[in-house]
matplotlib code that plots the C-alpha trace (Angstrom):
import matplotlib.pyplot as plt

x = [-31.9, -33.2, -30.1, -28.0, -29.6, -29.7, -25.9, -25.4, -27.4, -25.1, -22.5, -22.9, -23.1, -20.8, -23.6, -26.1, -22.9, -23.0, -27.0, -27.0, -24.1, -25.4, -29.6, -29.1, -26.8, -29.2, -32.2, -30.6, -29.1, -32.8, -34.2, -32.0, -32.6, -36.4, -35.9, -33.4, -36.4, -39.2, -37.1, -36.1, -40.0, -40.8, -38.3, -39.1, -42.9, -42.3, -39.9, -42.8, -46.0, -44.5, -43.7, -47.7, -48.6, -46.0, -47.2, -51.1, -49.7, -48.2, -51.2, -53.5, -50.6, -51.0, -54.8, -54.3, -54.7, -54.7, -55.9, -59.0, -57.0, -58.1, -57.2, -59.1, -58.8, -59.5, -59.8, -58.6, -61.2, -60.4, -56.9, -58.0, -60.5, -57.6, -55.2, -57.8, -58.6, -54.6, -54.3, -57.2, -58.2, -59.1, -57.4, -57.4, -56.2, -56.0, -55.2, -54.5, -52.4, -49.6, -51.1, -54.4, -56.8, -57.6, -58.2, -59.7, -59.9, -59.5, -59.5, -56.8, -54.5, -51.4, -48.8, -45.1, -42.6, -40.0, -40.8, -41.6, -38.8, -40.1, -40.6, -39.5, -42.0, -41.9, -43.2, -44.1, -46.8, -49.7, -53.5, -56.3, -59.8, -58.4, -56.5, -53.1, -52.0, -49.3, -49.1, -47.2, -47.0, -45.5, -45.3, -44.6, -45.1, -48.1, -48.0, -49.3, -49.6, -53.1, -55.5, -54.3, -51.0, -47.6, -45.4, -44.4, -47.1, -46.6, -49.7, -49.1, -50.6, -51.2, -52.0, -52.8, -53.6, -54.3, -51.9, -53.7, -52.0, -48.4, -49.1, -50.3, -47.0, -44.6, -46.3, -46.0, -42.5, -42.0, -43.4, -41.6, -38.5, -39.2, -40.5, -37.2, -35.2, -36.3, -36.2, -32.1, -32.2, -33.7, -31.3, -28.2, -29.1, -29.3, -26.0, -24.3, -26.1, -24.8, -21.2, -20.8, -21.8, -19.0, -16.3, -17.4, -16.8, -13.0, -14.4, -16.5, -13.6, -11.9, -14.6, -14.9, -11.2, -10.4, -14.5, -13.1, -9.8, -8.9, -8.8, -5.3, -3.8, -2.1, -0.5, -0.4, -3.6, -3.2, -3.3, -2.3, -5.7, -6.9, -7.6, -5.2, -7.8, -8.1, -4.6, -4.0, -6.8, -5.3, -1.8, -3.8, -5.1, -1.8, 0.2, -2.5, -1.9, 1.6, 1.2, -1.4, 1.9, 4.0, 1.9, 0.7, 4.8, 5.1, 2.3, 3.9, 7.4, 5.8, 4.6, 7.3, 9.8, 7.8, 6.7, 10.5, 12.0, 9.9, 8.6, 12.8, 12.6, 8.9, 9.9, 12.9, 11.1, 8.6, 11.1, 12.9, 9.4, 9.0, 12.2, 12.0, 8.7, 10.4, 13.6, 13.3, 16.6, 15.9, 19.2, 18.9, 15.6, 16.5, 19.3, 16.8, 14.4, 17.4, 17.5, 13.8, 14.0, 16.7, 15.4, 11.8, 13.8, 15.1, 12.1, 10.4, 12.7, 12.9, 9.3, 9.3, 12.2, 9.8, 7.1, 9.1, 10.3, 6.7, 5.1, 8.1, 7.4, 3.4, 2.5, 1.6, 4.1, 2.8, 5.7, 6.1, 8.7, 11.0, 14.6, 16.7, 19.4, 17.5, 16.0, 19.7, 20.4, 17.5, 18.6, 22.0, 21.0, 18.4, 21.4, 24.1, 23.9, 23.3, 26.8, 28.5, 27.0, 29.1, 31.7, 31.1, 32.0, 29.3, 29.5, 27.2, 28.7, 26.4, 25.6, 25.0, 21.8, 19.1, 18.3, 14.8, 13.7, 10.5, 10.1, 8.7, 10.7, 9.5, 10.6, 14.1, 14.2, 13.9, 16.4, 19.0, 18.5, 19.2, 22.2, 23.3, 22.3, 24.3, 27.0, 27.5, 26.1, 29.3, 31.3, 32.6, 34.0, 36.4, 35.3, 34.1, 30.9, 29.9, 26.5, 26.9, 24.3, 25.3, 24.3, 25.9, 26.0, 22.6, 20.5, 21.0, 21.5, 23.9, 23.1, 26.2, 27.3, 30.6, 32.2, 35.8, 34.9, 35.7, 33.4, 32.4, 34.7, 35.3, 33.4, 30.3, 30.2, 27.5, 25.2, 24.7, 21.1, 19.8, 16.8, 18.4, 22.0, 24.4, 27.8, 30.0, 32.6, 28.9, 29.4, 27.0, 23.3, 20.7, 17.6, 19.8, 16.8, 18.2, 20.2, 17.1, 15.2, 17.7, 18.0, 14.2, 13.6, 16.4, 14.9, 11.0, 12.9, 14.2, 17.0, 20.0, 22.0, 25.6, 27.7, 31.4, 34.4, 35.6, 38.0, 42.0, 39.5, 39.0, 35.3, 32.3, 30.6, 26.9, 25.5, 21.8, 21.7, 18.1, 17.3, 14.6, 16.4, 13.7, 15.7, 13.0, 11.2, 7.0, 4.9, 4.6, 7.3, 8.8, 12.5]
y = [147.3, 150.3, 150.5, 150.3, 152.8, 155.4, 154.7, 155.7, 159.1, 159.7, 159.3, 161.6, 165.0, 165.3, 167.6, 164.3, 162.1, 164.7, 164.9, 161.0, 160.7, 163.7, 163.0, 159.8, 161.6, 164.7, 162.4, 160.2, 163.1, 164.7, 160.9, 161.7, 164.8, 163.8, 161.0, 163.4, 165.9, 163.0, 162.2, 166.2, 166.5, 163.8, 164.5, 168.1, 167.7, 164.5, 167.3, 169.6, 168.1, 165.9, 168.5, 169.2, 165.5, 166.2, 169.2, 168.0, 165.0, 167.5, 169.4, 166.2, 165.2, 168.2, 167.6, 164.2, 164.2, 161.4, 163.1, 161.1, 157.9, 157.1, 158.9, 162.3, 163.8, 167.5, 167.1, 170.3, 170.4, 173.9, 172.1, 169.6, 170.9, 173.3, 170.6, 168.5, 171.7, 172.3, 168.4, 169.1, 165.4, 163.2, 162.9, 160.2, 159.9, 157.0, 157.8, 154.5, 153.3, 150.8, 147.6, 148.4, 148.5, 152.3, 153.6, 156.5, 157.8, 155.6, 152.0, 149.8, 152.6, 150.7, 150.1, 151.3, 149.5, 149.7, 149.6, 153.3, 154.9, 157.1, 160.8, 160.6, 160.2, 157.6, 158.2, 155.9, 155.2, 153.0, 152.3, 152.9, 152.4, 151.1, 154.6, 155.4, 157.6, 159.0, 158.0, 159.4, 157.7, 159.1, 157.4, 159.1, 158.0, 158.7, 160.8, 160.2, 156.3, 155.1, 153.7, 149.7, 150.4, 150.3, 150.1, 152.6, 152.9, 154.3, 156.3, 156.0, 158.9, 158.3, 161.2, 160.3, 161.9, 161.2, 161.9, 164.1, 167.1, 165.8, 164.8, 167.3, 169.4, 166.4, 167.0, 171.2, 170.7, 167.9, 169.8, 172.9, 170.9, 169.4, 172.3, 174.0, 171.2, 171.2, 174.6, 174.3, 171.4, 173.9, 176.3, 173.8, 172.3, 175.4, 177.1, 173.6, 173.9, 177.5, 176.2, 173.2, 175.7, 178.1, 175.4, 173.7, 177.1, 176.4, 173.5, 175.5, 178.2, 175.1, 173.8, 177.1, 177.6, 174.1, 174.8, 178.3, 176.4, 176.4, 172.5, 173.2, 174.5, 172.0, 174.0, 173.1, 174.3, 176.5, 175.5, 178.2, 179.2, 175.6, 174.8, 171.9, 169.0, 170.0, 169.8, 166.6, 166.1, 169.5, 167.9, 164.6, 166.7, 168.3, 165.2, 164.0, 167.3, 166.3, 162.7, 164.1, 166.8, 164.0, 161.8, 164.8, 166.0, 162.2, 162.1, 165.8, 164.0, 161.2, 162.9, 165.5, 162.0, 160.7, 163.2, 164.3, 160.5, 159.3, 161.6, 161.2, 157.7, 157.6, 160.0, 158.3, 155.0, 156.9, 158.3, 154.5, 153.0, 155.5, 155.1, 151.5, 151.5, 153.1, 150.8, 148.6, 146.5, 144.2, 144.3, 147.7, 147.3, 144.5, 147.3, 149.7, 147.1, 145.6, 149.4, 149.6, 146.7, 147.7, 151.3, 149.8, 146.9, 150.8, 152.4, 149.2, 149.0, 153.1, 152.6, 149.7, 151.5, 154.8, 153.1, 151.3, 154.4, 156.0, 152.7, 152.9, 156.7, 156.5, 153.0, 152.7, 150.3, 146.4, 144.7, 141.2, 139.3, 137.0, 135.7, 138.2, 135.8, 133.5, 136.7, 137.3, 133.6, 133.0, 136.9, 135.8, 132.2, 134.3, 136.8, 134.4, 133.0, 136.7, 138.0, 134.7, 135.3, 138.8, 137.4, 138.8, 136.5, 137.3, 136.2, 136.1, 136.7, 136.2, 134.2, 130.8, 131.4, 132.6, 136.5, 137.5, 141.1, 142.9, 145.0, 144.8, 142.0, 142.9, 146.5, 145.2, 142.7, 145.2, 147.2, 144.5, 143.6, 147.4, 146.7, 143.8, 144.9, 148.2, 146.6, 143.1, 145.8, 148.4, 146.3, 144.5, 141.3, 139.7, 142.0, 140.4, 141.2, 140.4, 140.6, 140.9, 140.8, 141.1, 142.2, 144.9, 145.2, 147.3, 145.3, 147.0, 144.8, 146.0, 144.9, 145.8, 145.3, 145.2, 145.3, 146.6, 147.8, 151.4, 153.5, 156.8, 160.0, 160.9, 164.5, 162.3, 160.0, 162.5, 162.6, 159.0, 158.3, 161.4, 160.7, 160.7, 161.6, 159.6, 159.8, 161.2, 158.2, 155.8, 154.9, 152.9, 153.9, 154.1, 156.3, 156.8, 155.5, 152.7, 154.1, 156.3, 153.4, 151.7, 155.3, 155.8, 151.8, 152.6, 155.6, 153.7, 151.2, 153.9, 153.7, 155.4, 154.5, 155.2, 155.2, 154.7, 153.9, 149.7, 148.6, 150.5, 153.1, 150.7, 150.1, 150.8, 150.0, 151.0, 149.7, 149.8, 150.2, 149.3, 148.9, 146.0, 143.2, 140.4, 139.5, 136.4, 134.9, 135.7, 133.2, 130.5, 132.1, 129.6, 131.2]
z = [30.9, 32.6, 35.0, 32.1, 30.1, 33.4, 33.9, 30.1, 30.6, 33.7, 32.1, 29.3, 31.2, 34.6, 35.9, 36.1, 37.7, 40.1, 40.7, 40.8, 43.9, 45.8, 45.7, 47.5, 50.3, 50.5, 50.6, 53.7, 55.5, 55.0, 56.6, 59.3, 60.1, 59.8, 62.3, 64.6, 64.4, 65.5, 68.7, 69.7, 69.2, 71.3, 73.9, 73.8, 73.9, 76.7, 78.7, 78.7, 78.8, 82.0, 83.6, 83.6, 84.6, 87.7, 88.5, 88.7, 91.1, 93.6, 93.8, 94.6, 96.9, 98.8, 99.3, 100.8, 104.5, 107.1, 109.8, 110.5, 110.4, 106.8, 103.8, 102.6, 99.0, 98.8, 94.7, 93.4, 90.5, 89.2, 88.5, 86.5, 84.7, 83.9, 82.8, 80.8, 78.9, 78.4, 77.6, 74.9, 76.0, 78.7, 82.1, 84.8, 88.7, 91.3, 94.8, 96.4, 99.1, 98.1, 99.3, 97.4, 100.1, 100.0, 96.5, 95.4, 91.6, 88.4, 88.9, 87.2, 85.8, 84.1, 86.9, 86.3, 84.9, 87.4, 91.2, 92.8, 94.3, 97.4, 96.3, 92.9, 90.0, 87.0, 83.9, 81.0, 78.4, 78.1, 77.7, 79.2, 78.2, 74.7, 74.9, 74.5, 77.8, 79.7, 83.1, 86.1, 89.0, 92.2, 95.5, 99.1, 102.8, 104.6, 107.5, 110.2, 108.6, 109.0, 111.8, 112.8, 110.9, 113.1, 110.1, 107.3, 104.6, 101.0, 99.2, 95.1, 93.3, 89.4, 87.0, 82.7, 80.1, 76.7, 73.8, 71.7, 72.3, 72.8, 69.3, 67.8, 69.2, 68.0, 64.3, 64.5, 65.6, 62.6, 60.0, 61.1, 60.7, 57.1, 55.8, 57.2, 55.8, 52.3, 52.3, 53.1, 50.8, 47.8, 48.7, 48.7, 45.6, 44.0, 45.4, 44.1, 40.5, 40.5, 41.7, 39.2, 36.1, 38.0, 37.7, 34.2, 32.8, 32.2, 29.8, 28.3, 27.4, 26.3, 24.4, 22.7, 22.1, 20.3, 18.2, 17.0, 15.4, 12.1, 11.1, 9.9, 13.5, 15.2, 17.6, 21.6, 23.4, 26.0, 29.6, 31.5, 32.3, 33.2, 36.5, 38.2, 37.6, 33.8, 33.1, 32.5, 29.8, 28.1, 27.8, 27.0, 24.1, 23.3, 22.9, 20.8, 18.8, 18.6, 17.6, 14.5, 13.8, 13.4, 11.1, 9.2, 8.3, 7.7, 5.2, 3.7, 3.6, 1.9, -0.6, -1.5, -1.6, -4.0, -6.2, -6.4, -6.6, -9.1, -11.2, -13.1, -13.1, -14.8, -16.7, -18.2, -18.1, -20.9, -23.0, -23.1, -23.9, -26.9, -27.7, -28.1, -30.1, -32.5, -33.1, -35.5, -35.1, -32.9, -31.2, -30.0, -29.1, -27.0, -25.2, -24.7, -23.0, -20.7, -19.9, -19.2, -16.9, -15.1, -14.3, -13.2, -11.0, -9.6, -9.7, -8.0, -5.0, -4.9, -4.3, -1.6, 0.2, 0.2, 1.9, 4.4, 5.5, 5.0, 7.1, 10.0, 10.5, 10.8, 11.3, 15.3, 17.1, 17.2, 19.7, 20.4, 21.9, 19.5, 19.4, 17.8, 17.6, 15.7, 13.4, 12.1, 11.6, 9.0, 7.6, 7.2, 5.6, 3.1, 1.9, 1.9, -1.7, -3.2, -1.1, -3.0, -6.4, -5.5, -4.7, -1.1, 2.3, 4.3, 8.2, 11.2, 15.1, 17.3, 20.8, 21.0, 23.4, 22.4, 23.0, 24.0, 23.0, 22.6, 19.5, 15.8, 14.1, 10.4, 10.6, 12.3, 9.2, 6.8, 8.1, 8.8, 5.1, 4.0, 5.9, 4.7, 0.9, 1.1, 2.4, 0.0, -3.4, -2.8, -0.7, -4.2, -4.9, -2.0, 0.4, 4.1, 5.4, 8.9, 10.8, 14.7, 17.2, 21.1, 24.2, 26.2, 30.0, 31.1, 28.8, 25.5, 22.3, 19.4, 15.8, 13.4, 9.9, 9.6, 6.0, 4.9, 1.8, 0.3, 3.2, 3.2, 3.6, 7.4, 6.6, 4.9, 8.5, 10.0, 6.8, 7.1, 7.2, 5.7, 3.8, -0.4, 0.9, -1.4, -0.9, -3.4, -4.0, -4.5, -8.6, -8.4, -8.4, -5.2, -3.4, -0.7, 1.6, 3.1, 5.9, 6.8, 6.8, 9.7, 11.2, 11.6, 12.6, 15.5, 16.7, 17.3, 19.5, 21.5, 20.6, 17.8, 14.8, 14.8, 11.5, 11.5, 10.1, 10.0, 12.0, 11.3, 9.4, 6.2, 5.5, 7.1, 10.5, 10.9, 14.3, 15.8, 19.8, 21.2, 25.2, 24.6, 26.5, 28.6, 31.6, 31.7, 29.1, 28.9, 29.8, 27.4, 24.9, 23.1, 21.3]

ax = plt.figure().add_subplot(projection="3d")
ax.plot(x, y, z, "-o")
ax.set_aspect("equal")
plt.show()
């Protein structure tokens, strides 16, 4: 729980991130440099204070004699008492041949480690009188040997001293090191709080820039300034922007259609209703209400057409896979018996396979069904109506309705699909919302609606073209 709340308060501020990852590495490379220190210290006081121990075994090896056929020491006292007062603790010798027969000092000093080399010291620690010491031990042959002794004969000469002072100079020279240490550490952590504020100040700026907006700008924030790293998150922001543009000119379209669509058609629908209320025959009464129902049956799909269109412009895409074959099959089945009450022959062409696609299949429904009810409503009777779905090579798929019915003008072609553009040959009335509806439906697949004449320039062809094509079904996708 206390992890989890220490990760959150990290993760709030990018300054604490940044003290959280680089404590740990300060405090280890400060360990190390501790532990570094420790060994240069003990090497450096080791170096030096040996140096002592070697230099107080050459001075009792040159007062050993064998003149008199056994061994004489000549102790140099001033020496010692010297370099027990520079050792600021207690210091041993043994003078002793190697065999162990002569000896002469400190009894039972700890023996090296490693056997003696002749003429060249060894030094090591150990203990001594429940003390620990540093020993060195030096061993050389004895000139002339002594009495009853024919072969070579080695003297060992051992010097210690106890560790208080080497100590004492490891700890000055540790200290000196921490204290110089945290001291750099200090002054680090401070130069990198002073250059994290330096580089958080384009933030800030932007902090300050979008804060001082007024809630209506929606215009692009400016990243000229930003540095590289920052960039991304500004055009993050700005396609954001752009995203809240487009909904907000939706919502503003929205409501200028609607205010200017309906307000006619409610107003009209009042004037019938008063209208009525006043008749007394009944048979006119019943003409103006036939009238009544007829403009709310427009009003009604005026209405549903508008919030397609107002849904298909702001709603955020929801994609699935389905058959799109099968899609215009049941579309085709559900409009069939309104084209023959028209007197309309309403077709389907379409692969016998099924075709996989990824999209939103309501919103292609609705605007297959504009299609279709555009074309069997001012197609007229006898006229042929055919829905085609294929698939062209690349992996596009191509939805068309097909009728040969009267059209639209060549020079009306490119108005198709304005949003309350109604041709001028259409006698019969509309919101001129349904192409816009296909149009707009087209363009959130990625892909365009194209309006054109039928087939030897009779009717009219209005086709949907959409890159969605699976070229394998999703897992456990059942057509």
């Amino acid at each position: 729980m206390h992890c989890v709340t220490l990760l959150g308060w990290a993760r709030a501020s990018i300054r604490r991130i940044l003290f959280l990852l680089l404590l740990p590495g300060l405090s280890a490379v400060i360990a190390g440099e501790l532990w570094l220190g420790w060994r240069t210290a003990s090497e450096a006081a080791d170096a030096a204070y040996d140096r002592s121990l070697l230099g107080a075994v050459k001075s009792i090896d040159s007062s050993i004699s064998t003149a008199s056929g056994g061994i004489g020491v000549e102790l140099p006292y001033r020496m010692l008492e010297f370099f027990e007062l520079t050792a600021q603790g207690q210091v041993f010798y043994r003078v002793a041949t190697e065999d162990g027969l002569v000896e002469i000092g400190s009894a039972n000093l700890p023996s090296p480690p490693r056997p003696l080399q002749t003429n060249e010291p060894q030094f090591y620690d150990g203990v001594y009188l429940g003390q620990a010491v540093r020993i060195s031990s030096y061993a050389r042959e004895l000139t002339p040997a002594l009495s009853a002794h024919t072969l070579p004969q080695r003297v060992v000469i051992q010097v210690a001293e106890t560790l208080e002072s080497r100590n004492d100079f490891r700890r000055t020279l540790v200290l000196q090191s921490l204290a110089r240490d945290l001291l750099l550490m200090l002054v680090a952590t401070g130069l990198l709080a002073l250059a994290i504020s330096w580089a958080m100040r384009p933030l800030d700026r932007l902090r300050q820039q979008v804060n001082a907006r007024d809630p209506q700008d929606l215009t692009p924030v400016n990243d000229a300034s930003a540095p590289v790293e920052v960039r991304p998150l500004v055009q993050a922001i700005n396609h954001h922007i752009e995203r809240n543009q487009e909904l907000a000119a939706a919502r503003r379209r929205f409501i200028d259609d609607a205010s200017h669509q309906l307000r006619t058609p409610l107003t009209t629908l009042a004037t019938q209703v008063a209208y009525a209320l006043r008749e007394s025959d009944p048979l006119a009464q019943s003409q103006v209400l036939e009238k009544i129902r007829q403009q709310l049956d427009k009003t009604i799909r005026q209405t549903n057409q508008m919030l397609a269109l107002a849904r298909t412009d702001s709603a955020p895409p929801q994609h699935e896979y389905f058959d799109i074959v099968s899609l215009a099959e049941k579309l085709v089945g559900k409009w069939w018996g309104v084209a023959r009450e028209q007197g309309v022959d309403l077709g389907l062409d379409a692969p016998a396979e099924s075709l996989t696609v990824k999209g939103e299949p309501d919103l292609l429904t609705e605007a297959m069904a504009n299609l279709l009810h555009n074309a069997i409503r001012h197609g007229g009777p006898g006229c042929h109506v055919t829905l085609m779905v294929c698939q062209q090579p690349g992996g596009s798929v191509q939805i068309t309705v097909l009728d040969d019915g009267p059209g639209l003008p060549p020079d009306e072609l490119e108005r198709a699909g304005e949003r309350f553009f109604r041709g001028r040959g259409g006698v019969l009335p509309g919101s001129g919302l349904g192409l816009a509806i296909v149009r707009t439906v087209a363009q959130r697949h990625g892909g365009h609606m194209q309006v054109t004449a039928g087939p030897e320039g009779r009717g009219l062809a209005v086709t949907l073209c959409f890159s969605v094509v699976m070229d394998h079904l999703p897992k456990g996708f059942t057509p």
